[in-house]
C-alpha atoms as a printed R data frame, in Angstrom:
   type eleno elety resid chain resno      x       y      z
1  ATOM     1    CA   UNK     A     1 21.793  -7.549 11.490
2  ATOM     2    CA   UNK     A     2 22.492 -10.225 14.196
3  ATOM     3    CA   UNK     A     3 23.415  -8.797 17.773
4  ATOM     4    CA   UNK     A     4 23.974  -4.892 18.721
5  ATOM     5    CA   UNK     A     5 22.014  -2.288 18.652
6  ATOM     6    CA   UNK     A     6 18.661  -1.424 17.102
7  ATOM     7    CA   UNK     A     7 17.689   1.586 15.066
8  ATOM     8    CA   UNK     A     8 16.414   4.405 17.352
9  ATOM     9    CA   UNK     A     9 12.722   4.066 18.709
10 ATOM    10    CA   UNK     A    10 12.950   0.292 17.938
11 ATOM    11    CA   UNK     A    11 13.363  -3.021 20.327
12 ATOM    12    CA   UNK     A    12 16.788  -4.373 20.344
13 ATOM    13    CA   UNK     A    13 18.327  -7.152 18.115
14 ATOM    14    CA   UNK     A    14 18.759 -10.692 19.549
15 ATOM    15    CA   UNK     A    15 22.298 -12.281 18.545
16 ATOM    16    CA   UNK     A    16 20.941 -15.640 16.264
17 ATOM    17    CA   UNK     A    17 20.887 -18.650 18.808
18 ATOM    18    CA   UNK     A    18 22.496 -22.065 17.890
19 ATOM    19    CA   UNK     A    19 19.424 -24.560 18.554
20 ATOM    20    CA   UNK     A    20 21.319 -27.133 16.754
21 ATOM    21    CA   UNK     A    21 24.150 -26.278 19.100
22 ATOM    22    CA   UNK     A    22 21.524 -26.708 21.982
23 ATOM    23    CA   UNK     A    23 20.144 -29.559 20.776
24 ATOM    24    CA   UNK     A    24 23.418 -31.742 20.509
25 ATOM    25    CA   UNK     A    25 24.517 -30.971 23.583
26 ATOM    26    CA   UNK     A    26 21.302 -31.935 25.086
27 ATOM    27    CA   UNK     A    27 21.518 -35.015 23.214
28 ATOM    28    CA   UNK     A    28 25.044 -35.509 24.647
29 ATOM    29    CA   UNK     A    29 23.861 -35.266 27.998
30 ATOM    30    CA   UNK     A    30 21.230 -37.565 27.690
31 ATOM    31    CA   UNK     A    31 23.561 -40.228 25.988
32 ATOM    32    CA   UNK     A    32 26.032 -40.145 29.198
33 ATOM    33    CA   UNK     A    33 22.846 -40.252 31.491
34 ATOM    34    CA   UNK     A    34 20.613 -42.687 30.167
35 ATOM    35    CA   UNK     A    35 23.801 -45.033 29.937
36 ATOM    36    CA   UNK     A    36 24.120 -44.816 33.853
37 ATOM    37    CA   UNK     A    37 23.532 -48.087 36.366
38 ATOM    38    CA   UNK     A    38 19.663 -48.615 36.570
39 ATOM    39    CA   UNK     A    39 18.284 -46.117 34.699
40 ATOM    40    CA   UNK     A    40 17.342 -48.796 32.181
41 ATOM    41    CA   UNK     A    41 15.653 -50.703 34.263
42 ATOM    42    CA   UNK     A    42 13.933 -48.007 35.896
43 ATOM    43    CA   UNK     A    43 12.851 -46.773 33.035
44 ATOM    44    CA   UNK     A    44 11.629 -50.265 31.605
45 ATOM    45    CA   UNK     A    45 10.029 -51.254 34.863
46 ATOM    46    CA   UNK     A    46  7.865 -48.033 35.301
47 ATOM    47    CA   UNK     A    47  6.763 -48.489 31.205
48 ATOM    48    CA   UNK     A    48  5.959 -51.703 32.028
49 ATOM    49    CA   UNK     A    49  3.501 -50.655 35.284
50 ATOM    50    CA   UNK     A    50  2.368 -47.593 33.301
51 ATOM    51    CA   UNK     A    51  1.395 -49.194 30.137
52 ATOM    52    CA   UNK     A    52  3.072 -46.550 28.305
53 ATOM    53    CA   UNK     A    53  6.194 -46.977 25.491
54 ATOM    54    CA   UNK     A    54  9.820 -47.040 27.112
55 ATOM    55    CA   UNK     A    55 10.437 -43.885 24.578
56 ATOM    56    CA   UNK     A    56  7.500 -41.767 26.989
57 ATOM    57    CA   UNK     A    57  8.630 -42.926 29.980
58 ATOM    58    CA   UNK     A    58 12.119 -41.996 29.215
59 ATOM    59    CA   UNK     A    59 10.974 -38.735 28.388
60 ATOM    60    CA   UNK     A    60  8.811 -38.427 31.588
61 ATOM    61    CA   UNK     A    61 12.090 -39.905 33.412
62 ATOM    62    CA   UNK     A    62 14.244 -37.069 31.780
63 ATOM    63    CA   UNK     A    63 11.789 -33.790 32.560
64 ATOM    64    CA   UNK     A    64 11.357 -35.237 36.027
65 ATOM    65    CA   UNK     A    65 14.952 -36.216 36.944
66 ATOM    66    CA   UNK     A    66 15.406 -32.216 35.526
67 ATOM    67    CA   UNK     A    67 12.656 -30.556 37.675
68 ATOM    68    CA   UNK     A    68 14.142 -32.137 40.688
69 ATOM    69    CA   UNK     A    69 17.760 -31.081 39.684
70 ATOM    70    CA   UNK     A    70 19.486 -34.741 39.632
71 ATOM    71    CA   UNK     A    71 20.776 -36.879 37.008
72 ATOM    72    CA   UNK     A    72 18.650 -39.747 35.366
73 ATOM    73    CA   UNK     A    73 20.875 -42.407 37.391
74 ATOM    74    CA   UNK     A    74 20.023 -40.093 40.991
75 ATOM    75    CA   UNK     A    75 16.321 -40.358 39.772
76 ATOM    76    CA   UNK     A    76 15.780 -43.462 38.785
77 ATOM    77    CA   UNK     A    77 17.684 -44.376 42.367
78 ATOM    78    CA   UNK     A    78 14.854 -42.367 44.212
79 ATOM    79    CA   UNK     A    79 12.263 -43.773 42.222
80 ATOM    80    CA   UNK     A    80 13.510 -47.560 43.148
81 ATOM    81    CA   UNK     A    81 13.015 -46.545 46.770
82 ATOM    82    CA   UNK     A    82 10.541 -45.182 46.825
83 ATOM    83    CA   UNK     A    83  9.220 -48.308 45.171
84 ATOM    84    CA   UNK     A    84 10.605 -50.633 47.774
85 ATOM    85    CA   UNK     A    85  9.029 -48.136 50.616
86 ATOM    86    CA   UNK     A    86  6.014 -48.862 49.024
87 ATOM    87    CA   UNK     A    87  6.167 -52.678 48.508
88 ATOM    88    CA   UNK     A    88  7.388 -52.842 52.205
89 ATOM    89    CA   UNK     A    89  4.341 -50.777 53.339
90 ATOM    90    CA   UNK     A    90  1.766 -52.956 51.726
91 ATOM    91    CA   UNK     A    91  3.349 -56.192 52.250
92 ATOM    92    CA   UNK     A    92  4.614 -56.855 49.068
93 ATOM    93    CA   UNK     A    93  1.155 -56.086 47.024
């Protein structure tokens, strides 16, 4: 039995949950996102300082742009600032 209600004395029955469902729309998401001005190069440039792959620092790009509640192109905007701030602050070192 999917959904409703649960024998007597018993915990109720969760409805089944689509993760394929979930996980296309995700992917969806991601696809308009990543394809967004800069987030490429965001993403390429902080691999590149890291030392990591472009595929983990996607994925670091994604949870973080998520935690802070903006989109991968928002993100990646901050994280360019922030950059420059930096670069500025130090005298270009």
């Amino acid at each position: 039995m999917t959904g409703g209600v649960a024998p007597s004395g018993s915990l109720p029955i969760m409805a089944d949950y689509d993760f394929l469902l979930a996980l296309r729309e995700e992917l969806n998401q991601i696809i308009r996102e990543a394809g967004a001005p800069g987030v490429d190069d965001a993403v390429r440039a902080f691999a590149a300082a890291s030392g990591v792959s472009e595929q983990h620092a996607f994925a670091a790009f994604w949870r973080a742009s998520k935690r802070h509640g903006e989109s991968l192109e928002a993100f990646a905007g901050e994280v360019r600032d922030q950059h420059q701030r930096q670069l500025a602050a130090t005298g270009g070192q």
